[in-house]
mmCIF file of the N, C-alpha and C atoms, coordinates in Angstrom:
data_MODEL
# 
_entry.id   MODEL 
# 
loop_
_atom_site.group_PDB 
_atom_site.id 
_atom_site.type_symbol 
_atom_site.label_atom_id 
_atom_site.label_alt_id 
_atom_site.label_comp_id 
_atom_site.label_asym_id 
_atom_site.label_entity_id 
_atom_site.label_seq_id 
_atom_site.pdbx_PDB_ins_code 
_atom_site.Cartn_x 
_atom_site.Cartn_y 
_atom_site.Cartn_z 
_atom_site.occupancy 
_atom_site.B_iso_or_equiv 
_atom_site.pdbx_formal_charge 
_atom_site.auth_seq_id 
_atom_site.auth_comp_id 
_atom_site.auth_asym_id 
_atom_site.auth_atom_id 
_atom_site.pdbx_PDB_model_num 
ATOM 1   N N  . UNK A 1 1  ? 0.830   -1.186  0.000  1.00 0.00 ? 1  UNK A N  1 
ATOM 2   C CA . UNK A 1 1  ? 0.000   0.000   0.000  1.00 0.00 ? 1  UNK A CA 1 
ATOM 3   C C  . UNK A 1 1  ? 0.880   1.257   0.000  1.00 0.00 ? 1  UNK A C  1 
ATOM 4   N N  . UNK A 1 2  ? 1.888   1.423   0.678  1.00 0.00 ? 2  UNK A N  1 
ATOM 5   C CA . UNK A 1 2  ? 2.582   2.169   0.454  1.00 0.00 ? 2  UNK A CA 1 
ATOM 6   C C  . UNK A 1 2  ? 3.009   2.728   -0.277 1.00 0.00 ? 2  UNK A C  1 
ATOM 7   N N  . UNK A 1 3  ? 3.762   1.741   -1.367 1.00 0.00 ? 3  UNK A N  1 
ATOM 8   C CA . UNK A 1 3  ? 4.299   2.448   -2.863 1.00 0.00 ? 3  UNK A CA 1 
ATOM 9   C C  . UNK A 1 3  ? 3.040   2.907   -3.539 1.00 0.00 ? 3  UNK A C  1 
ATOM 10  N N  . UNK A 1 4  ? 1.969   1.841   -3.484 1.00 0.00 ? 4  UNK A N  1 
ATOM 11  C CA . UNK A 1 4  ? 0.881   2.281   -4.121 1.00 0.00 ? 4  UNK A CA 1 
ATOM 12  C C  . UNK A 1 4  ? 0.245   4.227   -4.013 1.00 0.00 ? 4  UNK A C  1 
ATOM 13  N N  . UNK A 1 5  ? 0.689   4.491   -2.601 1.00 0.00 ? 5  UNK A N  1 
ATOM 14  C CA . UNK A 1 5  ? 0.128   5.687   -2.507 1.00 0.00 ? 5  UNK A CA 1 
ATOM 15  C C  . UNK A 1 5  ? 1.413   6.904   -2.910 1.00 0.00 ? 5  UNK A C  1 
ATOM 16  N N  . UNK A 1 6  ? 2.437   6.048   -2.826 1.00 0.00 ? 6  UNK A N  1 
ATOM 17  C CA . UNK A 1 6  ? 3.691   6.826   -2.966 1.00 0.00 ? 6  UNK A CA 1 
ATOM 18  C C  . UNK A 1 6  ? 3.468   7.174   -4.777 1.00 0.00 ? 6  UNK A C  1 
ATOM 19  N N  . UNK A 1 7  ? 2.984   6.064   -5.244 1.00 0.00 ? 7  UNK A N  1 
ATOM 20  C CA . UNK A 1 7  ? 2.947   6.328   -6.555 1.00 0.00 ? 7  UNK A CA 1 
ATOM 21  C C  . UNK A 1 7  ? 1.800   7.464   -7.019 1.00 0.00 ? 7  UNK A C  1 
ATOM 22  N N  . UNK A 1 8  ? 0.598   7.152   -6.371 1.00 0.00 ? 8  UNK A N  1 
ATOM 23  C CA . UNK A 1 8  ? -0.451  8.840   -6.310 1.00 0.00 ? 8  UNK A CA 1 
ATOM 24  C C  . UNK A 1 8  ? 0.177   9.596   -6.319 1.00 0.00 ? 8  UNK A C  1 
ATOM 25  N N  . UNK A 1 9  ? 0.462   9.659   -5.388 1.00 0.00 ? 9  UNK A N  1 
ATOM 26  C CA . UNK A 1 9  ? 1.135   11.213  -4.952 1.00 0.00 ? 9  UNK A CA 1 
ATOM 27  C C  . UNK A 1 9  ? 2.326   11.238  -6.072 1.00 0.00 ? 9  UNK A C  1 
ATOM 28  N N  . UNK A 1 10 ? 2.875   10.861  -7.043 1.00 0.00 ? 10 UNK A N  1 
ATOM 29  C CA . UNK A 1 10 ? 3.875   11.097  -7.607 1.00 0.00 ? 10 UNK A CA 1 
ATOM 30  C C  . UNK A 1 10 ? 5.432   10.951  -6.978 1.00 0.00 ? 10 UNK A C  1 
ATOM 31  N N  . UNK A 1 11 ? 5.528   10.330  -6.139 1.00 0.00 ? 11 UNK A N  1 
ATOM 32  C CA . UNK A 1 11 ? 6.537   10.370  -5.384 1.00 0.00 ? 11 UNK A CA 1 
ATOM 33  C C  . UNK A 1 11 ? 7.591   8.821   -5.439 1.00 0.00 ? 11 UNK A C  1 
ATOM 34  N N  . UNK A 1 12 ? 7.098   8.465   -6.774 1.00 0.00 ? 12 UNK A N  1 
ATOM 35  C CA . UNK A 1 12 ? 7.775   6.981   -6.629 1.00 0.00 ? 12 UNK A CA 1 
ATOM 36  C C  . UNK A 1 12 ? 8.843   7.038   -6.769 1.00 0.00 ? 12 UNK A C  1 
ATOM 37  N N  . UNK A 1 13 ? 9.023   7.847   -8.179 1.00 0.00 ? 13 UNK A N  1 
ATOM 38  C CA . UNK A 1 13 ? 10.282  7.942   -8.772 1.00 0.00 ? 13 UNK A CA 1 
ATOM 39  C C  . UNK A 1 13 ? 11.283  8.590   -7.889 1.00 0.00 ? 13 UNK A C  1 
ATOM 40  N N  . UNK A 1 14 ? 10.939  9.673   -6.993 1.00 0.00 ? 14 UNK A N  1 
ATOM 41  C CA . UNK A 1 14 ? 12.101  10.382  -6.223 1.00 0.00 ? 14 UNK A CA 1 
ATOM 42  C C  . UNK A 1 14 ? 12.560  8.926   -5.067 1.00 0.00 ? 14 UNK A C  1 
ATOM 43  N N  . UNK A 1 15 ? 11.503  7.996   -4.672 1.00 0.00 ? 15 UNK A N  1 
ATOM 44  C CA . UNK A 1 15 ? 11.814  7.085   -3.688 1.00 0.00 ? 15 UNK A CA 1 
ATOM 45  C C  . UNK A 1 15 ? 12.762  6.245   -4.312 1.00 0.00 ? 15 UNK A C  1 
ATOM 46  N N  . UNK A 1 16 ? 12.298  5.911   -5.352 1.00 0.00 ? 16 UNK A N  1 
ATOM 47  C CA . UNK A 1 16 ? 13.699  5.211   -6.246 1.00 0.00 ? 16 UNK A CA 1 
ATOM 48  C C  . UNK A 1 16 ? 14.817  5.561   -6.507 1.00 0.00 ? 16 UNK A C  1 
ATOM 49  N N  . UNK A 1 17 ? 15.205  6.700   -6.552 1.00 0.00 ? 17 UNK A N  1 
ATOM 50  C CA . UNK A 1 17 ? 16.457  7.704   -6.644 1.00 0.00 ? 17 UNK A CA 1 
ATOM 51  C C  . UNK A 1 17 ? 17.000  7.764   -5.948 1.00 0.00 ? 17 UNK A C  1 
ATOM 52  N N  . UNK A 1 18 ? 16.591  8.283   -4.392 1.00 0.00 ? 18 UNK A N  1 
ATOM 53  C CA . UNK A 1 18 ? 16.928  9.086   -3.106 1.00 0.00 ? 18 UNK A CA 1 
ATOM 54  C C  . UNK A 1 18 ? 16.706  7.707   -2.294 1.00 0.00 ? 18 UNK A C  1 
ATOM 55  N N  . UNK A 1 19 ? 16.004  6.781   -2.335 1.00 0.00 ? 19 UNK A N  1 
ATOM 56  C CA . UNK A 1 19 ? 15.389  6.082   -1.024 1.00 0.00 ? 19 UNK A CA 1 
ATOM 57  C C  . UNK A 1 19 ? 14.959  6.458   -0.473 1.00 0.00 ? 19 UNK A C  1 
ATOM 58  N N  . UNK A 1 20 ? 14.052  5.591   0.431  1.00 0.00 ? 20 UNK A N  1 
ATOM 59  C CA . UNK A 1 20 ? 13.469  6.036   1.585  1.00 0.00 ? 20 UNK A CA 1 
ATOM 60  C C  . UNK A 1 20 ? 14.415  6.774   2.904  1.00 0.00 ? 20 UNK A C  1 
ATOM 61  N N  . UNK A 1 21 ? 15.345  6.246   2.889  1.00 0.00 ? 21 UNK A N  1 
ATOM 62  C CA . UNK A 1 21 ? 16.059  7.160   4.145  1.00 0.00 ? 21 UNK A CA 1 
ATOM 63  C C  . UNK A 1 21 ? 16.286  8.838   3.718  1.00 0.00 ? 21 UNK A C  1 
ATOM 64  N N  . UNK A 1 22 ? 16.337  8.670   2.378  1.00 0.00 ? 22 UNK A N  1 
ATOM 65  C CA . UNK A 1 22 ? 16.977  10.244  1.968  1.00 0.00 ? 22 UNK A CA 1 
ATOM 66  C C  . UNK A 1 22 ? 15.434  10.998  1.411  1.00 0.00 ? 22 UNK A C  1 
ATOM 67  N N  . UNK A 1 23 ? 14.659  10.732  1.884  1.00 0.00 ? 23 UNK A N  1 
ATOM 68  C CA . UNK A 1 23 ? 13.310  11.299  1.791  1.00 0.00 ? 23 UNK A CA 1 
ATOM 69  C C  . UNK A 1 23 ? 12.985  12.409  2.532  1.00 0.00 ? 23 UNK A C  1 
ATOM 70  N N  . UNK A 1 24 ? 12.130  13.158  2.843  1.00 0.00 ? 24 UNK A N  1 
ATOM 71  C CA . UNK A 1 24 ? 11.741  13.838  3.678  1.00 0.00 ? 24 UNK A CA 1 
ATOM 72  C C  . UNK A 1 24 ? 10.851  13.716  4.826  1.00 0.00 ? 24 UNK A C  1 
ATOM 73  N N  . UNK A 1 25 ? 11.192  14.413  6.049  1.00 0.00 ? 25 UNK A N  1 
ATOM 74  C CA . UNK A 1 25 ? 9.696   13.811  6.676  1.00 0.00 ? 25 UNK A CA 1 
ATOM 75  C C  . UNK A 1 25 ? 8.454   14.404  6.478  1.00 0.00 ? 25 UNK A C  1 
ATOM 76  N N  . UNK A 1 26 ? 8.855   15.608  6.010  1.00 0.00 ? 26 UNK A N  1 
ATOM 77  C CA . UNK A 1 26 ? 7.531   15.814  4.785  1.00 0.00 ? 26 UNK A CA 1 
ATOM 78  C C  . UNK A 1 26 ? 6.660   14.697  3.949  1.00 0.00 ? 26 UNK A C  1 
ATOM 79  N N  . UNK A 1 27 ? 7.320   13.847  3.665  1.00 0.00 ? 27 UNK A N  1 
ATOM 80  C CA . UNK A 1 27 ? 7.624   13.525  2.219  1.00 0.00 ? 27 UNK A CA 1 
ATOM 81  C C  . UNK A 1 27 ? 6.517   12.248  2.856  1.00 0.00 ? 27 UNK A C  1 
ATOM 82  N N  . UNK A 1 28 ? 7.519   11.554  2.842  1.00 0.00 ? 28 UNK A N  1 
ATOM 83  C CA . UNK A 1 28 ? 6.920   10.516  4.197  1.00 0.00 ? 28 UNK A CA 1 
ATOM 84  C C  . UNK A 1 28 ? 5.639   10.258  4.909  1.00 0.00 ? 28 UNK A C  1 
ATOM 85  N N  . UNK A 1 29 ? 5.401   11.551  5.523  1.00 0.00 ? 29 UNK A N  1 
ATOM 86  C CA . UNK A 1 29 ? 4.723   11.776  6.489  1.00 0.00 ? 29 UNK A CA 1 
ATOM 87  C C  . UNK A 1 29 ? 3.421   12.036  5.950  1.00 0.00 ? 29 UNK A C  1 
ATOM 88  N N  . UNK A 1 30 ? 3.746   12.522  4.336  1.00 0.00 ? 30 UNK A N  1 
ATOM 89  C CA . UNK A 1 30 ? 2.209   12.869  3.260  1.00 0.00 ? 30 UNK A CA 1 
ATOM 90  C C  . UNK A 1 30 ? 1.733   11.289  3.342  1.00 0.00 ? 30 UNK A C  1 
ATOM 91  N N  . UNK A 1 31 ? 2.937   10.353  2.769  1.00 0.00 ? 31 UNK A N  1 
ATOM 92  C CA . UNK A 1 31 ? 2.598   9.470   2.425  1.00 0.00 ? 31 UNK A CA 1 
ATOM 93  C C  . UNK A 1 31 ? 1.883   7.893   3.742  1.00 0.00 ? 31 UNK A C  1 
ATOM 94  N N  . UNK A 1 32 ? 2.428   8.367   4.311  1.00 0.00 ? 32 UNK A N  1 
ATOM 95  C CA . UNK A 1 32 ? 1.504   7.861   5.839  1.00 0.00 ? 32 UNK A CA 1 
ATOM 96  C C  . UNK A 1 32 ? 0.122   8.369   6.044  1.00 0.00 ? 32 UNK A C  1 
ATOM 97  N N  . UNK A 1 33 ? 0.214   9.748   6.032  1.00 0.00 ? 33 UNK A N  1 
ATOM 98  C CA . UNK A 1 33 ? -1.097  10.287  5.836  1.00 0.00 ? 33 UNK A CA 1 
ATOM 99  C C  . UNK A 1 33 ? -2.328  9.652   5.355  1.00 0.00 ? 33 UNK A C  1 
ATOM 100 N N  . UNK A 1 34 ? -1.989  9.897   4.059  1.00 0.00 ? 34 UNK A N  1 
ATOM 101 C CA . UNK A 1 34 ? -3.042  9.146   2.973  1.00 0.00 ? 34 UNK A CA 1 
ATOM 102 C C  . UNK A 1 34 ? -2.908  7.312   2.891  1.00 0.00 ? 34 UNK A C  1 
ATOM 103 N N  . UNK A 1 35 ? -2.456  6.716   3.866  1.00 0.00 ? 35 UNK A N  1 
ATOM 104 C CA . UNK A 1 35 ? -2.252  5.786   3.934  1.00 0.00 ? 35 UNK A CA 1 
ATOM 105 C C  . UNK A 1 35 ? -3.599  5.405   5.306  1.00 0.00 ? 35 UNK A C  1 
ATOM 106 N N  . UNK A 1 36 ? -3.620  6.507   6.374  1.00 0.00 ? 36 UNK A N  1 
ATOM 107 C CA . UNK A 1 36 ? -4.106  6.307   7.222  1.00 0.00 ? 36 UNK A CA 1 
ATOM 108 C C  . UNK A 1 36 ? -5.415  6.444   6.663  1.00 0.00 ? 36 UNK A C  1 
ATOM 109 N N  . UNK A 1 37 ? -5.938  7.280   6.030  1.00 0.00 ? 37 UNK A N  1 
ATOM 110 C CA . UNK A 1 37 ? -6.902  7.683   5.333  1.00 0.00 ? 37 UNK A CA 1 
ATOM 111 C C  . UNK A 1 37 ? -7.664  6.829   4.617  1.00 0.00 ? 37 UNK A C  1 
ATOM 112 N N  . UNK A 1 38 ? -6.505  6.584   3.923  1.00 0.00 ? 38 UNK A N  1 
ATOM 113 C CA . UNK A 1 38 ? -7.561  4.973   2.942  1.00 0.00 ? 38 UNK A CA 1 
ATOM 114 C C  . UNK A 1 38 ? -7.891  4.056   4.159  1.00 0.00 ? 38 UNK A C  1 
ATOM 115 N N  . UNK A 1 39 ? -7.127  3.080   4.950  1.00 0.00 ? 39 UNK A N  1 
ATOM 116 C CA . UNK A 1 39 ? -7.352  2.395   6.099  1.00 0.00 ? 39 UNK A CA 1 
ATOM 117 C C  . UNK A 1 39 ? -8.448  2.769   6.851  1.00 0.00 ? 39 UNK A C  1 
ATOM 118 N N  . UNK A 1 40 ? -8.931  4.377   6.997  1.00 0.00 ? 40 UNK A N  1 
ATOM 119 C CA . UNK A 1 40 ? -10.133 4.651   7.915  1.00 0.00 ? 40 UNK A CA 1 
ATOM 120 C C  . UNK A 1 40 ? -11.367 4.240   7.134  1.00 0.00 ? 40 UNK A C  1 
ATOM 121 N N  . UNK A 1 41 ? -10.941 4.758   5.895  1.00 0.00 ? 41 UNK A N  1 
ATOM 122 C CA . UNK A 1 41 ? -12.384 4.597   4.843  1.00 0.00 ? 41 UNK A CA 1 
ATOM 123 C C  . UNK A 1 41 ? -12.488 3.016   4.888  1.00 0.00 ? 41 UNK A C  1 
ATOM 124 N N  . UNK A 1 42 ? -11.712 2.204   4.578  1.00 0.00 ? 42 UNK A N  1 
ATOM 125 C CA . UNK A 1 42 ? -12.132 0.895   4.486  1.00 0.00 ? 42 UNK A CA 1 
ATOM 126 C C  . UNK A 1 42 ? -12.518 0.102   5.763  1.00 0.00 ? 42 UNK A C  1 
ATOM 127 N N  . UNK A 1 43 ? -12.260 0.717   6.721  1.00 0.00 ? 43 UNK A N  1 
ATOM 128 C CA . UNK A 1 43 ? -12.411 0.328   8.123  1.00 0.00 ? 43 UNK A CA 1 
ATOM 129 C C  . UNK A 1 43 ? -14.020 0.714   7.929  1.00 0.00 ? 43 UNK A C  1 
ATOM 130 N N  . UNK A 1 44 ? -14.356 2.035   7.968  1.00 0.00 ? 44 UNK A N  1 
ATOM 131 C CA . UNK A 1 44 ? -15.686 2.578   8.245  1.00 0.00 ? 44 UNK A CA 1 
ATOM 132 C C  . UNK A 1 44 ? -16.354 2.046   6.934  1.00 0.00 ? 44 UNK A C  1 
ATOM 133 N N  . UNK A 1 45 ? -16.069 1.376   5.694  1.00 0.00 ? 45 UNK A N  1 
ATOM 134 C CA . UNK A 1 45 ? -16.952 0.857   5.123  1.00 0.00 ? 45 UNK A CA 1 
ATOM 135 C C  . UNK A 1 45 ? -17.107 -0.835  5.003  1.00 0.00 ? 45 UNK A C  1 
ATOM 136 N N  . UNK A 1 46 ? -16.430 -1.887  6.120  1.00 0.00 ? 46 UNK A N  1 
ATOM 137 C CA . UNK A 1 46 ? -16.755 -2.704  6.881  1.00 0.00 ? 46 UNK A CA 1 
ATOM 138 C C  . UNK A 1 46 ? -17.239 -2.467  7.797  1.00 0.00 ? 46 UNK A C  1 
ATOM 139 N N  . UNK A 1 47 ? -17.289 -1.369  8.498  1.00 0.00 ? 47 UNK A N  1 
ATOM 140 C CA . UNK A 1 47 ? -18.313 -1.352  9.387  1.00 0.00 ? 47 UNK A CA 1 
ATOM 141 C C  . UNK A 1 47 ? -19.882 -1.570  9.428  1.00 0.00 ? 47 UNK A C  1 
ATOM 142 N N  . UNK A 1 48 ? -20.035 -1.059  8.105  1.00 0.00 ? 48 UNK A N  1 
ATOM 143 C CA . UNK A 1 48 ? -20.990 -0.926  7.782  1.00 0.00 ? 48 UNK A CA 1 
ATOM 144 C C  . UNK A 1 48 ? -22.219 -1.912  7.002  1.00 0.00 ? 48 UNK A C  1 
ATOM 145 N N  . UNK A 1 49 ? -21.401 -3.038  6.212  1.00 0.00 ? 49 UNK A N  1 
ATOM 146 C CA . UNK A 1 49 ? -21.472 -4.190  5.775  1.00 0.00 ? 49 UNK A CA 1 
ATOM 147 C C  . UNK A 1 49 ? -22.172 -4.594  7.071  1.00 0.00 ? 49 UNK A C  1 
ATOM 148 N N  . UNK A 1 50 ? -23.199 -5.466  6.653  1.00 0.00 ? 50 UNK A N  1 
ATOM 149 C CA . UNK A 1 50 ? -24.390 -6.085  7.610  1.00 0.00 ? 50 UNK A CA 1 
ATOM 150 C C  . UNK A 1 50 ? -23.607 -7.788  7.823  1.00 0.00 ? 50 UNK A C  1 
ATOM 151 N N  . UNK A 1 51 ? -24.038 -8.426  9.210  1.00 0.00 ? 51 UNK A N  1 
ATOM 152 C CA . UNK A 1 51 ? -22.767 -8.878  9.775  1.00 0.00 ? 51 UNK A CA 1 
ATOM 153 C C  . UNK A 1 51 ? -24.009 -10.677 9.024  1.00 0.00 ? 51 UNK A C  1 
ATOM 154 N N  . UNK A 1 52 ? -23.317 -11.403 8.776  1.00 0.00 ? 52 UNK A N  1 
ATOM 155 C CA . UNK A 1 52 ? -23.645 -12.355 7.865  1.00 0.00 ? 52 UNK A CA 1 
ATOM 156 C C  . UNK A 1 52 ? -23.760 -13.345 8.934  1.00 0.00 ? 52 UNK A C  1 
ATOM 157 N N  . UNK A 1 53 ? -24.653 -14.009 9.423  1.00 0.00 ? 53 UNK A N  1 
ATOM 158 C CA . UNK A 1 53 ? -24.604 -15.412 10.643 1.00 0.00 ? 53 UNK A CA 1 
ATOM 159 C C  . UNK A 1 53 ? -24.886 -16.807 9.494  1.00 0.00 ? 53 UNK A C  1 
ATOM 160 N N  . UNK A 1 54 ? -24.142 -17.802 10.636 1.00 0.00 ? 54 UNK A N  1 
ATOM 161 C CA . UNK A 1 54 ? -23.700 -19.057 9.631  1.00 0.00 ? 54 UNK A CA 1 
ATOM 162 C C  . UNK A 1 54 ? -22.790 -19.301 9.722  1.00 0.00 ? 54 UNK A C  1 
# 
């Protein structure tokens, strides 16, 4: 998921270049972001899914 969002954001190619250590915590820290973000949405849309017995 990570690269995946690293790649949204446009940020793959600099991760490939620089690495992750030579990143920013800017940089990074976007990409955690929107990481947490997707994770809430999919969290809150299992939540929501009606619970199946059986």
């Amino acid at each position: 998921m990570k690269y995946e969002v690293a790649e949204e954001l446009g940020l793959l190619d600099e991760i490939g270049e620089r690495g992750w250590g030579n990143m920013t915590t800017r940089e990074v820290g976007t990409i955690g972001g929107h990481m947490v973000r997707r994770l809430i949405r999919f969290a809150e849309h299992e939540l929501q899914r009606p619970v199946r017995k059986g």
